[in-house]
Backbone as CSV, one residue per row, in Angstrom:
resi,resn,N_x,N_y,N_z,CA_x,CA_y,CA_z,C_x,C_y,C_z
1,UNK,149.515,116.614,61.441,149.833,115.826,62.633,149.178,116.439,63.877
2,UNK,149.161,117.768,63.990,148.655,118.330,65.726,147.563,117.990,65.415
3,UNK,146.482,118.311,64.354,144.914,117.839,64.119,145.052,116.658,64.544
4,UNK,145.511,115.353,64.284,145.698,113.971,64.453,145.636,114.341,65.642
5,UNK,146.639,114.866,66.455,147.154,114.722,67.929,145.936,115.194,69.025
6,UNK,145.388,116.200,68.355,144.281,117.189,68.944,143.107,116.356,68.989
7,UNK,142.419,115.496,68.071,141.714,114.914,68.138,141.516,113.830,68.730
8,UNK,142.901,113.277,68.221,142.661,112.155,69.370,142.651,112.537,70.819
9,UNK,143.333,113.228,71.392,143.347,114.294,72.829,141.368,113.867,73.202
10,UNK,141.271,115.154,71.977,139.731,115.225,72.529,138.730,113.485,72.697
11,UNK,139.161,113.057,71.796,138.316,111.437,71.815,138.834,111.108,73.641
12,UNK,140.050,111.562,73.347,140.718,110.845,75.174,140.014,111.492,76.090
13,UNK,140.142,112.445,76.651,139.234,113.344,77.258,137.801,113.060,77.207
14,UNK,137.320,112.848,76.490,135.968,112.760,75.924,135.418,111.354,77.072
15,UNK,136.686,110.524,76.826,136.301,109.367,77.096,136.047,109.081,78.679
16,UNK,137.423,110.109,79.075,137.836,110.247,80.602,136.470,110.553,81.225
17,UNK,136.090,111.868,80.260,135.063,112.421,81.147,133.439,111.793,81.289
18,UNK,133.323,110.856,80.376,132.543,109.923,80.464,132.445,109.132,81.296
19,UNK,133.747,108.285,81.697,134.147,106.926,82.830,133.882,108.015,83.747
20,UNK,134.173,109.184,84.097,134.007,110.058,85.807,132.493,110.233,85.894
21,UNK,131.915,110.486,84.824,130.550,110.913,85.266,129.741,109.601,85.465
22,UNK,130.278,108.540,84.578,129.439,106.817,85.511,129.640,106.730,86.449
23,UNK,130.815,107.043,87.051,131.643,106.887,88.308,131.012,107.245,89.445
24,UNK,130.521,109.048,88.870,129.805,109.371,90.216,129.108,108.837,90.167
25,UNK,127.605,108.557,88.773,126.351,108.302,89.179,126.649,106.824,90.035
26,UNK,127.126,105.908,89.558,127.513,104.761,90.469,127.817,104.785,91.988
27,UNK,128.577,106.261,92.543,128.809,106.385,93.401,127.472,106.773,94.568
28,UNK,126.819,107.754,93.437,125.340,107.807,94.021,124.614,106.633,94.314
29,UNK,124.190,106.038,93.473,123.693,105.408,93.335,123.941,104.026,94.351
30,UNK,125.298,104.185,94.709,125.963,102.894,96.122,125.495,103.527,96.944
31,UNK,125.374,104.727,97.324,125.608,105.771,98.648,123.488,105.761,98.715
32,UNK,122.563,105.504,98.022,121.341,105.431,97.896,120.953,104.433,98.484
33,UNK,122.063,103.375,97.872,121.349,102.208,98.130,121.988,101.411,99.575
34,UNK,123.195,101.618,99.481,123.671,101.250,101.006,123.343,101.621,102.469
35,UNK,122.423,103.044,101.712,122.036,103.742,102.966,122.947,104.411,103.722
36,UNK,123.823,104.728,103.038,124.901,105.757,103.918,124.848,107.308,103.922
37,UNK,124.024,108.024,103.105,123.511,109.556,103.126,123.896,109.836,104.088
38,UNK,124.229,110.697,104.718,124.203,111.327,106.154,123.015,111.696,106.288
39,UNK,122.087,111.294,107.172,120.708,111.603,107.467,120.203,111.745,108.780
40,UNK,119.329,112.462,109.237,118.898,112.800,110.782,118.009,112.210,111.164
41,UNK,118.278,110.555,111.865,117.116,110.098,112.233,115.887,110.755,112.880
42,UNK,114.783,110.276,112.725,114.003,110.458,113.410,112.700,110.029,113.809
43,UNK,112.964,109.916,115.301,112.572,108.581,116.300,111.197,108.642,116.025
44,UNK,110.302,109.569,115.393,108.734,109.109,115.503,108.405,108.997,113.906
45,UNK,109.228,108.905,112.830,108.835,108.652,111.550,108.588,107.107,111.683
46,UNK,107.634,106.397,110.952,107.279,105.061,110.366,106.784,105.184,109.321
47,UNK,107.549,104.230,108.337,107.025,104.309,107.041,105.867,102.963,106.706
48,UNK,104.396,103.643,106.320,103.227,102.362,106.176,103.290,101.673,105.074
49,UNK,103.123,100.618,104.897,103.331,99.823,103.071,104.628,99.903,102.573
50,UNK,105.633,100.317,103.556,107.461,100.857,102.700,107.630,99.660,101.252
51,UNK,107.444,98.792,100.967,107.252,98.057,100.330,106.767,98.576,98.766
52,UNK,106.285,99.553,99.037,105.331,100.120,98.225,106.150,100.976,97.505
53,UNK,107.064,101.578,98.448,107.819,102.749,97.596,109.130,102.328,96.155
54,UNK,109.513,103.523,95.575,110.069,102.968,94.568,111.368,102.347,95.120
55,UNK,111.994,102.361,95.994,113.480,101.840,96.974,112.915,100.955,97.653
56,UNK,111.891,100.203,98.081,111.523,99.726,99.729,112.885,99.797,100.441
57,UNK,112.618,100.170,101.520,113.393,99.888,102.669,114.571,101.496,102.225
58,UNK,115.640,101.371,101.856,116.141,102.522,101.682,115.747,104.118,101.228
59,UNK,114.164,104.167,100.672,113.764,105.416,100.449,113.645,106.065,102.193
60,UNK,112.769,105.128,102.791,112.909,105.302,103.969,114.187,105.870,104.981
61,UNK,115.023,105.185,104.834,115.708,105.150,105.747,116.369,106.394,105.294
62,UNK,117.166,106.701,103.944,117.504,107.894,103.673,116.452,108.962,103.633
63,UNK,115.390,109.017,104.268,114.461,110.129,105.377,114.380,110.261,106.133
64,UNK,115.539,109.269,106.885,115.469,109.261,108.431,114.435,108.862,108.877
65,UNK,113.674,107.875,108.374,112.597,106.943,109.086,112.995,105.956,109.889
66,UNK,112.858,105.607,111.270,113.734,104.489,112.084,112.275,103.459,112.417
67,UNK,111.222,103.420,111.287,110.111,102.849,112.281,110.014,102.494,110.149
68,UNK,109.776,100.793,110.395,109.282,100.662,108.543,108.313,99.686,109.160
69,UNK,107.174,99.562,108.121,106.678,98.148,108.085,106.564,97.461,106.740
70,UNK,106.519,96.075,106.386,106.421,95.390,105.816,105.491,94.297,105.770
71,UNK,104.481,94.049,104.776,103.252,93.126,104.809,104.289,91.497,104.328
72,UNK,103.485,90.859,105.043,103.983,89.172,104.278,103.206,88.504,104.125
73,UNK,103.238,87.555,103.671,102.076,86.173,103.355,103.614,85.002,103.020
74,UNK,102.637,83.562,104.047,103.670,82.631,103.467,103.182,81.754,102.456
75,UNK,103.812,81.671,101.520,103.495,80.524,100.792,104.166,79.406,100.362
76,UNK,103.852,78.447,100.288,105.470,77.206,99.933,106.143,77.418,100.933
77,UNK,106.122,78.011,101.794,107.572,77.863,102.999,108.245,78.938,103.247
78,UNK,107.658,79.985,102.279,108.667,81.290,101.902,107.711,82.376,102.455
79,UNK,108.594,83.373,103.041,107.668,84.305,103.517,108.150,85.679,101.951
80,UNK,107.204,86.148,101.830,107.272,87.292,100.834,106.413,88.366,100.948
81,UNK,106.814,89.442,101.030,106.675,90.984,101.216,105.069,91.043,99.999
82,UNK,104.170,91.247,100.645,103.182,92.169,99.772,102.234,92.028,100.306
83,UNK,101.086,93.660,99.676,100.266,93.864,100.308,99.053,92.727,100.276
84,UNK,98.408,91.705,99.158,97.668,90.935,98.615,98.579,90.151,98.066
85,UNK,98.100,88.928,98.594,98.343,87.830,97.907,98.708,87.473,96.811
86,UNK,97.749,87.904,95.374,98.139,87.918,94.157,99.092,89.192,93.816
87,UNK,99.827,89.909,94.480,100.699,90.712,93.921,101.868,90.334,94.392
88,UNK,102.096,88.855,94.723,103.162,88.217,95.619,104.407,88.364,94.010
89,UNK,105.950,88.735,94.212,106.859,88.943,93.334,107.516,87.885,94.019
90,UNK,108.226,86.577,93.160,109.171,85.398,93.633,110.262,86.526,94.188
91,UNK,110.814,86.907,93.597,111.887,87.910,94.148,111.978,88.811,95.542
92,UNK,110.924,88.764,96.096,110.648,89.965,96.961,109.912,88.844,97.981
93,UNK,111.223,88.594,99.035,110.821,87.970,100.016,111.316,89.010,101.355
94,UNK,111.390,88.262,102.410,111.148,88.903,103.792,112.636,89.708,103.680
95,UNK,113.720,88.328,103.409,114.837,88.409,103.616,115.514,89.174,102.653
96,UNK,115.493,88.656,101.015,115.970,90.273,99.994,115.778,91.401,100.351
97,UNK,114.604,91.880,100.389,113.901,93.277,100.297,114.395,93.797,101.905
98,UNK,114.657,93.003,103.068,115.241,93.195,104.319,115.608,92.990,105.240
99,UNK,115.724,92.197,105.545,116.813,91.338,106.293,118.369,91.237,105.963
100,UNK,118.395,90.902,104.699,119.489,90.852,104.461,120.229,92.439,103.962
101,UNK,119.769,93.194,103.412,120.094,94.740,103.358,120.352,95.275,104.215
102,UNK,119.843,94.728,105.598,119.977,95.837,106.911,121.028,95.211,107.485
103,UNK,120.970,93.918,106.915,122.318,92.844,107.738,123.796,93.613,107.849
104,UNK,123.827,94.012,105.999,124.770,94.801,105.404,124.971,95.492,105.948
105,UNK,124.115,97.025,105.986,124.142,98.071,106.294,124.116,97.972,107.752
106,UNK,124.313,97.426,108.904,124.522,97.403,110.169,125.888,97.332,110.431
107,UNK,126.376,96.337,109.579,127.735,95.806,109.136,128.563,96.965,109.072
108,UNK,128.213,97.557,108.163,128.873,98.611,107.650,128.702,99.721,108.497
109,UNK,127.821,99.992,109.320,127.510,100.759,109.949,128.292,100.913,111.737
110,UNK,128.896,99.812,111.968,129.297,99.467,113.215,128.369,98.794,114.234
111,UNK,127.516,98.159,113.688,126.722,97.650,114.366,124.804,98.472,114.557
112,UNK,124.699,99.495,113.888,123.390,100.036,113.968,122.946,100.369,111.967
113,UNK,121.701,100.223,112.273,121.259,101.176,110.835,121.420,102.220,110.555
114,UNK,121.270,103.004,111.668,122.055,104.668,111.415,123.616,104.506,112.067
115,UNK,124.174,105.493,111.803,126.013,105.116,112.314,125.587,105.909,113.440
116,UNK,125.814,105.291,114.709,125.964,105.677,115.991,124.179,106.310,116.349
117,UNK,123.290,105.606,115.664,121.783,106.279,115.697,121.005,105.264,116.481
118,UNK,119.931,105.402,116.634,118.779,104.865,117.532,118.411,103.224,116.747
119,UNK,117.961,102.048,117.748,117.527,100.998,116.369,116.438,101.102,115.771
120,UNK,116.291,100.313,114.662,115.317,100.359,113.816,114.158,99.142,114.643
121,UNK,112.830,100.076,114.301,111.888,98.858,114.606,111.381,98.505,113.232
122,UNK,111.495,97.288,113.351,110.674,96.643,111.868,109.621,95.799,112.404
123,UNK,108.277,97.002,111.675,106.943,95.950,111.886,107.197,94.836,111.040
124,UNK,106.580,93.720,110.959,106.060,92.654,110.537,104.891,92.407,110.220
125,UNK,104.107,92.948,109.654,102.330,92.994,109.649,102.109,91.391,108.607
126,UNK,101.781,90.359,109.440,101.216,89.052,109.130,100.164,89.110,108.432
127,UNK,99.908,88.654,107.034,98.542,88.999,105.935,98.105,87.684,105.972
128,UNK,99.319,86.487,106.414,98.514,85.056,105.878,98.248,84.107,107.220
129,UNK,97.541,83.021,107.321,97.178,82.489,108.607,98.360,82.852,109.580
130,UNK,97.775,82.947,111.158,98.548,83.305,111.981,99.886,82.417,112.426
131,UNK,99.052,81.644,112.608,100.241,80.662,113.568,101.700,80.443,112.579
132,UNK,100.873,79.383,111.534,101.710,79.008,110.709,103.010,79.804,110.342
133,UNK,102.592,81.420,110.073,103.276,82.286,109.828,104.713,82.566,110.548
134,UNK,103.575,82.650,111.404,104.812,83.280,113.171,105.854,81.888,112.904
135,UNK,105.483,80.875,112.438,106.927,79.945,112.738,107.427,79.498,112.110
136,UNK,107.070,80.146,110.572,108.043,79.858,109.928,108.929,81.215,109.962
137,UNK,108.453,82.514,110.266,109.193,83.746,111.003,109.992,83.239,111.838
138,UNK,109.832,83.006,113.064,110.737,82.871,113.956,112.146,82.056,113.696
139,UNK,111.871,81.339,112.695,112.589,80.052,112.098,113.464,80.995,111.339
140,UNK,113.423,81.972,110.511,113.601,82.984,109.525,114.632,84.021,110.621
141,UNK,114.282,84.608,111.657,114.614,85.904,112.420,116.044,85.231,112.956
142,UNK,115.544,83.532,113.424,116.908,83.053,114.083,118.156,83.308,113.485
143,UNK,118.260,83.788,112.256,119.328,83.706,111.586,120.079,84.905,111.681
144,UNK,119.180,85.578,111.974,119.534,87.008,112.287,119.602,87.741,113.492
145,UNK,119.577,86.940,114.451,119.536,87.074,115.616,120.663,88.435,116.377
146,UNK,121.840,87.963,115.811,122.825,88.642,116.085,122.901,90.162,115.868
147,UNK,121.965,90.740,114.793,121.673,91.947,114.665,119.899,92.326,115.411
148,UNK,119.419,91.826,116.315,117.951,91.617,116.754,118.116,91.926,118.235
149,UNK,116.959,92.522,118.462,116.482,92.654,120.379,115.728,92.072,120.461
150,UNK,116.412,91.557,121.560,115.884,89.583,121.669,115.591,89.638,123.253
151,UNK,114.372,89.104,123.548,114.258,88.709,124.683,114.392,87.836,125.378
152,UNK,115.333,87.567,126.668,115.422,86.431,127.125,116.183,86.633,128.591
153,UNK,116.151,85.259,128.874,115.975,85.815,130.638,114.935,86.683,131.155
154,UNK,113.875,86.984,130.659,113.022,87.726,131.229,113.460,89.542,131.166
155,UNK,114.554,89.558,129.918,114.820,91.133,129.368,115.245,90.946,128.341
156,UNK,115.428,91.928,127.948,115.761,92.286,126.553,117.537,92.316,126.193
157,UNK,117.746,92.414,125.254,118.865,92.266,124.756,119.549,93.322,124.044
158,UNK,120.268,94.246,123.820,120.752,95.248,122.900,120.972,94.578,121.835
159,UNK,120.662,95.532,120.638,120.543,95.101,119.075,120.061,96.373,118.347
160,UNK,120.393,96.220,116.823,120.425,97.067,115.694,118.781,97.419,115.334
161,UNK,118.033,96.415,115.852,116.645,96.507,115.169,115.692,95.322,116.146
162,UNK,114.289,96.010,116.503,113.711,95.401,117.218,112.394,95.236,116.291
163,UNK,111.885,93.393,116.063,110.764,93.074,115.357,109.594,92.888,116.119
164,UNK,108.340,93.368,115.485,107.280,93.997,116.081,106.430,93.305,115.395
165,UNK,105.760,91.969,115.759,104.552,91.591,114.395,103.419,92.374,114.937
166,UNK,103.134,92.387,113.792,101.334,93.467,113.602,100.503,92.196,112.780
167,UNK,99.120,92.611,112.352,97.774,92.090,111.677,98.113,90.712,112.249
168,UNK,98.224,89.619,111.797,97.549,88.141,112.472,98.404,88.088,113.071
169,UNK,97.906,88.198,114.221,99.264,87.850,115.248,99.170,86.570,115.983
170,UNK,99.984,85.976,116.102,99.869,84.602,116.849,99.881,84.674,118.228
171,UNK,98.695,84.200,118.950,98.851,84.356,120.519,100.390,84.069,121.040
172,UNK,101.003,82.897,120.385,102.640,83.029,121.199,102.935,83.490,121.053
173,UNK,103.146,84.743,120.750,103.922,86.012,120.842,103.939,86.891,121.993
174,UNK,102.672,86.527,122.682,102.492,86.590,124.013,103.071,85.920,125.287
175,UNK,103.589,85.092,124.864,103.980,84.332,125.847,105.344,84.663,126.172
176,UNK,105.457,84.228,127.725,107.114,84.416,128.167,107.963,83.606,127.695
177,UNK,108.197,83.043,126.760,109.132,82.264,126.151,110.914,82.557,126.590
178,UNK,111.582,81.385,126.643,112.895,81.707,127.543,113.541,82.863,126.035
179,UNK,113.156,82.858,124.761,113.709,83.737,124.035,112.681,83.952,122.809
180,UNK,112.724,85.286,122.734,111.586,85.443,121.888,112.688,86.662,120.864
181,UNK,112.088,86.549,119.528,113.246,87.325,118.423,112.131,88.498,117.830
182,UNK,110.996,88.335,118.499,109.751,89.386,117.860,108.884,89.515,118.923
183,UNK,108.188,90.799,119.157,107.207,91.295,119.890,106.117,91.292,119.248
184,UNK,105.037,91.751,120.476,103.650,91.589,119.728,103.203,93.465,119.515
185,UNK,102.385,93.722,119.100,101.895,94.806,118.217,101.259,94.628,119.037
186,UNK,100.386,95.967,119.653,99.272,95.467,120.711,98.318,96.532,120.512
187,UNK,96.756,96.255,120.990,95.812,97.012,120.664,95.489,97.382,122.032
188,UNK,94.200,98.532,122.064,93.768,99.192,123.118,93.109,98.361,124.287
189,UNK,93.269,97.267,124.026,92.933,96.406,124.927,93.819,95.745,125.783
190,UNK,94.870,95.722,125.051,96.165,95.419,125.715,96.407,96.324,126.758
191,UNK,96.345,97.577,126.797,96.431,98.416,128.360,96.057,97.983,129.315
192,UNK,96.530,97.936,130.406,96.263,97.380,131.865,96.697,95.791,131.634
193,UNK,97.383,95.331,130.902,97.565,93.945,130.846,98.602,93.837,131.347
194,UNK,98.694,92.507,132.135,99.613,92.214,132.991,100.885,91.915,132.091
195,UNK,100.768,91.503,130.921,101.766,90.997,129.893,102.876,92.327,130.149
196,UNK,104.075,92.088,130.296,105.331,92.846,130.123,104.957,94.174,128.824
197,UNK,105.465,94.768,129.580,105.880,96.106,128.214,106.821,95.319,127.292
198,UNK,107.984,94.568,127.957,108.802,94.519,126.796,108.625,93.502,126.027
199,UNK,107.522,92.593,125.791,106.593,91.809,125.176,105.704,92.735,124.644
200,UNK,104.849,93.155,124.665,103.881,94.180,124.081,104.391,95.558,124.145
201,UNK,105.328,95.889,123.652,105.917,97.812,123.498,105.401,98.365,122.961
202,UNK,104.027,98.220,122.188,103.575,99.040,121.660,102.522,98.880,121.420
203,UNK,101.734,100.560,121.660,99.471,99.922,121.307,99.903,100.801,119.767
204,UNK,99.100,100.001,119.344,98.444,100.235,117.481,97.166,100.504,117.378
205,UNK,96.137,101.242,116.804,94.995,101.384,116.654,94.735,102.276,115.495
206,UNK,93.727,101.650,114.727,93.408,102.201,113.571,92.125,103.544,114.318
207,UNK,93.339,105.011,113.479,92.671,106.230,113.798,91.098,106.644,113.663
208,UNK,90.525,105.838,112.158,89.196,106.196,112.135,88.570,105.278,112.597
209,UNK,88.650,104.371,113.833,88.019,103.513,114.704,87.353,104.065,115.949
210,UNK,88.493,105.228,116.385,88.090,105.561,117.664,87.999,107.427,117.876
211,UNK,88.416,107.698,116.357,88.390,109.223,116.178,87.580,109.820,114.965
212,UNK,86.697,111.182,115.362,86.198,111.827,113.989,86.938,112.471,113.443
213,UNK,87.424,112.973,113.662,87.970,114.248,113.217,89.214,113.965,112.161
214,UNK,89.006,114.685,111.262,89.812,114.424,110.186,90.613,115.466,109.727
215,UNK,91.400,116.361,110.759,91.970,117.416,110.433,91.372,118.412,110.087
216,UNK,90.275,118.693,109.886,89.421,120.237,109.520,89.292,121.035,110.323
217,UNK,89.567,121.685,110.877,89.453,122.874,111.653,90.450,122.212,113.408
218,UNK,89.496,122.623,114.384,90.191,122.256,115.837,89.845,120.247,116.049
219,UNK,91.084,120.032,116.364,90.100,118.720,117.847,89.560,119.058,118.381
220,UNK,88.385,118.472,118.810,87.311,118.501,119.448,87.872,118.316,121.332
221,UNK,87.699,118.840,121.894,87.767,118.658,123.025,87.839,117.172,123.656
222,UNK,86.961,117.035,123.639,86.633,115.386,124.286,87.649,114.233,123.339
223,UNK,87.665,114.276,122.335,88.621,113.174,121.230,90.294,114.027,121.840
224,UNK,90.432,114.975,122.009,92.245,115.640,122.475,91.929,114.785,123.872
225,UNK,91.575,114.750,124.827,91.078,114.232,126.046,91.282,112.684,125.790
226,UNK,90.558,111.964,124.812,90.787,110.535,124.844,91.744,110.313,124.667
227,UNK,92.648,111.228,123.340,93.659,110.789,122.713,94.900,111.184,124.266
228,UNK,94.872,112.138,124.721,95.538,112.237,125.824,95.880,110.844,126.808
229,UNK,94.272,110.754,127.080,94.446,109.506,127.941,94.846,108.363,127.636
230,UNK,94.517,108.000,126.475,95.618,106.986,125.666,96.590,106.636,125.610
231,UNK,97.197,108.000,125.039,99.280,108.459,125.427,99.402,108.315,126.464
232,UNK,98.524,108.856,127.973,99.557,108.736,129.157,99.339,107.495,130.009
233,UNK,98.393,106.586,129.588,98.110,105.423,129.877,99.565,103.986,129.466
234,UNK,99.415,104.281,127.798,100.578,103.312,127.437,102.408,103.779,128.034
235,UNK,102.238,105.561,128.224,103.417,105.580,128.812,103.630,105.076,130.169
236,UNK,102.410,105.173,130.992,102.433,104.459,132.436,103.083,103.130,132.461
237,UNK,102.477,102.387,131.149,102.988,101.291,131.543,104.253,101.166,130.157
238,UNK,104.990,102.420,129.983,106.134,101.964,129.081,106.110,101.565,127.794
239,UNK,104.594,101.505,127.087,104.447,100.980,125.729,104.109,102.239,125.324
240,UNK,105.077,102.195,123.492,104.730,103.578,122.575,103.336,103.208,122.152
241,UNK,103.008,104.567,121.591,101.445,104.167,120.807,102.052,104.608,119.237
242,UNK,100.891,104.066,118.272,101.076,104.286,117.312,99.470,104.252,116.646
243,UNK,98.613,105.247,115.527,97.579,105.011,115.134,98.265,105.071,113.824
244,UNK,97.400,104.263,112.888,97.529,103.915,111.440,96.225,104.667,110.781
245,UNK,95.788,104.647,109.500,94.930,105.446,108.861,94.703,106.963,109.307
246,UNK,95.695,107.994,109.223,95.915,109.173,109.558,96.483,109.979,108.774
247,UNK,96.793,109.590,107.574,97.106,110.107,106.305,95.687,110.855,105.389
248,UNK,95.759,111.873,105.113,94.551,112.730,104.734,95.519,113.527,103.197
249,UNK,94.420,113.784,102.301,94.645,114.096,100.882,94.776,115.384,100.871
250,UNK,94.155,116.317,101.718,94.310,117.810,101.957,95.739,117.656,102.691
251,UNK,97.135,118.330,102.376,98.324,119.151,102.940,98.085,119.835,104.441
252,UNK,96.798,120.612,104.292,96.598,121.216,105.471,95.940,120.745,106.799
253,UNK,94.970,119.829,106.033,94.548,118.896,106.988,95.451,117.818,107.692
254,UNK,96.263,117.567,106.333,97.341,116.515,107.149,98.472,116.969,108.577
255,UNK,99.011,117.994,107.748,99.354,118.924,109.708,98.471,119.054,110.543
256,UNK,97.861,119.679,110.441,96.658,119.344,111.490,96.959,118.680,112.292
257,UNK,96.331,116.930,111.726,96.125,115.782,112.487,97.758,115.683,112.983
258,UNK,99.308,115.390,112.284,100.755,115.552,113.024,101.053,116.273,113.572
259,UNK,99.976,117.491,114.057,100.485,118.577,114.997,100.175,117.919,116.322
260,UNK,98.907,117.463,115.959,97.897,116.785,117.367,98.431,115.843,117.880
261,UNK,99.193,114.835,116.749,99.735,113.344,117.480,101.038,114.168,118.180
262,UNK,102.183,114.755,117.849,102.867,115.322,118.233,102.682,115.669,119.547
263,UNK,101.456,116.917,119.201,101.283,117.153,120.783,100.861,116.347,121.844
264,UNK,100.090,115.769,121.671,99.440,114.756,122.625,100.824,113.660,122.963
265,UNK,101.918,113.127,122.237,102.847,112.911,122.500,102.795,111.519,121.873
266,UNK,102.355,110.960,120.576,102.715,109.642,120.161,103.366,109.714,119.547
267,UNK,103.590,108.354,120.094,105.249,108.250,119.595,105.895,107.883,117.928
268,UNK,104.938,106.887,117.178,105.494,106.920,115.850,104.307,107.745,115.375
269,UNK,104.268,108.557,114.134,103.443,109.466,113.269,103.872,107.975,111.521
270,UNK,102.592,107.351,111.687,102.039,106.764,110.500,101.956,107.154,109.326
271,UNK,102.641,107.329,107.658,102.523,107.646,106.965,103.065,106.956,105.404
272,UNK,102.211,107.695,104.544,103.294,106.927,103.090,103.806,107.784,102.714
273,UNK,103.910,108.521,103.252,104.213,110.712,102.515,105.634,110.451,103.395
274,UNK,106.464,109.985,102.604,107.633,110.274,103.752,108.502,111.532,103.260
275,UNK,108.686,112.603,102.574,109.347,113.314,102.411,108.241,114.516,103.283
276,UNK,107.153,114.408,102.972,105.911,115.578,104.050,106.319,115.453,104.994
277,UNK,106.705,114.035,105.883,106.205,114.350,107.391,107.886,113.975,107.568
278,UNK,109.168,114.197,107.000,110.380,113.960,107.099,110.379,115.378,107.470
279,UNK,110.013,116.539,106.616,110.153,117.947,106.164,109.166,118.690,107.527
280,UNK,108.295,117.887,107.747,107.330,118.283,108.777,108.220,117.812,110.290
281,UNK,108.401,117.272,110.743,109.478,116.667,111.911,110.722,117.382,111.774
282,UNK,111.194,117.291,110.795,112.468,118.662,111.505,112.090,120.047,111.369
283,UNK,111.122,120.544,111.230,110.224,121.816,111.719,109.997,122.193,113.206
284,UNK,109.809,120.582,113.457,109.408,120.967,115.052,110.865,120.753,116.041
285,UNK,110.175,122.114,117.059,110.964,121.982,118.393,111.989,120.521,118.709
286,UNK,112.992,120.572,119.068,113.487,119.290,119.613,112.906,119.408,121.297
């Protein structure tokens, strides 16, 4: 009889300790995906292609990235997340993959993506004709308005997350519209433009357009100088900068070039390496 009793014990136990250990991984696995980690934002991470990673949207954010972008193309009516066209997934539209996740997690959050943290900017980088795009977006954002920094009356609005379209951008995005639910992405040409900062908040420029140097040894004098004048130009007039293609295959080279943006003072640092330049940013000085 105790053998009987003992064994079955152990089958019980056995079993217990099975249901606890799903339990946690489940528990992980909510706490991954809800985005609740306790994590240290930080205001100049952006994640490039996030789409790309094995989480979209939450690998990020549990790195404390407050800057994501996301590629779209519309097709049929539907806007959907990807880099090319033919790698379009029915499943993986604007709104699954994020909109509606951050909806949650704001929810849950008291109203922000981080609990009591800075908002999230979500690029929008437009892959398919411009116009068309932007309105069936805008048509899309309205819904979400309530978690969005929205412009109107001629200011802005407090909100959880401010949308930023990038690549085809539709000239109305420019415009003073009595309410606008997305900003424009703006290039080096955009400086000195009369257009509002809080319509254009931000210059974008692809790094190997207007720079050599690829992290090997010093900046060059004259390129620290441009890049200077750059930064204190868009801060004059209140818009962050941001350069894209600044990701380098050498480790050492890649500090380098995030020491320089750092110093010179731009504001998001571009990358797909988000655990490098997560690990690299809380290194530096506050």
């Amino acid at each position: 009889m105790d053998l009987i009793v003992g064994y079955y014990l152990k089958i019980k136990y056995t079993i217990i300790f099975i249901i606890a250990i799903g339990c946690l991984f489940q528990t992980c696995n909510s706490k991954n995906k809800s985005g609740i980690i306790p994590v240290i934002p930080l205001k100049r991470a952006h994640a490039h292609n996030d789409y790309r990673h094995r989480q979209p949207l939450f690998d990020a954010l549990n790195n404390g990235f407050t800057s994501i972008e996301a590629d779209i193309h519309l097709k049929k009516g539907q806007l959907y997340v990807a880099h090319d066209r033919w790698e379009i997934i029915e499943t993986n539209t604007l709104q699954s993959l994020y909109l509606e996740p951050l909806k949650r997690l704001i929810e849950k959050n008291g109203g922000s993506v981080f609990k009591n943290g800075p908002p999230l900017t979500l690029f929008i980088d437009i892959k398919s004709e411009a116009d068309s795009t932007y309105l069936v977006l805008e048509e899309v954002l309205k819904k979400y308005k309530d978690i969005l920094i929205i412009y109107e009356g001629g200011k802005k609005t407090d909100g959880a997350i401010e949308v930023i379209v990038s690549g085809n951008r539709s000239p109305a995005l420019k415009k003073e519209n009595n309410i606008k639910y997305a900003f424009y992405d703006g290039r080096l040409v955009d400086l000195g433009s009369a257009i509002p900062h809080a319509i254009i908040p931000i210059i974008s420029e692809n790094w190997t357009n207007h720079f050599q140097w690829r992290g090997n040894g010093q900046l060059p004098v004259t390129e620290k100088e441009k890049l200077r004048r750059i930064v204190s130009q868009a801060h004059k007039e209140s818009r962050r900068v941001r350069f894209w293609a600044t990701d380098i295959d050498s480790p050492e080279f890649q500090i380098n070039i995030w020491k320089e943006l750092i110093t010179a003072g731009v504001d998001l640092i571009n990358t797909d390496k988000l655990k490098a330049l997560r690990d690299f940013l809380l290194r530096q000085p506050l």
